[in-house]
C-alpha angles and dihedrals in degrees: 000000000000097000086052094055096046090051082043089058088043090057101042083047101057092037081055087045093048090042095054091040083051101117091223075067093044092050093044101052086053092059097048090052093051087048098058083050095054088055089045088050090050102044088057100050093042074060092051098049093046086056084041091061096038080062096048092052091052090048094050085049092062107051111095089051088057099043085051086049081054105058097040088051103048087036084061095044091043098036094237143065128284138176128204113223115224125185 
């Protein structure tokens, strides 16, 4: 009876061992682990873009002070006065 157990856990041993080397598991966990990258990836670039969009914004804040830098600046280089269009 014992003997037959111990050969029984062998068996279901070697058949747990075959079923996680089958390649439909290996692929599989493959997948799963790319896909867990791409999500990484993604995570991170959806990040970027947020911070991305937070820059633009300030930019775009600035730009009426800029453009009036940039009058003054180019009216006391040319001895006149000149405005920027913007649009």
């Amino acid at each position: 009876m014992i003997r037959e157990r111990e050969k029984a856990g062998e068996r279901v041993a070697i058949a747990e061992a075959q079923l996680a080397a089958h390649p439909i598991r290996v692929l599989r966990g493959k997948a799963e682990d790319d896909l867990r990258s791409i999500r990484s990836e993604l995570k991170e670039k959806e990040r970027q873009l947020q911070d991305l969009k937070g820059r633009q914004k300030e930019m775009e804040a600035d730009y009426p002070r800029l453009s009036l830098q940039m009058e003054t600046h180019l009216s006391a280089l040319l001895e006149g006065t000149w405005h920027i269009a913007t649009g």
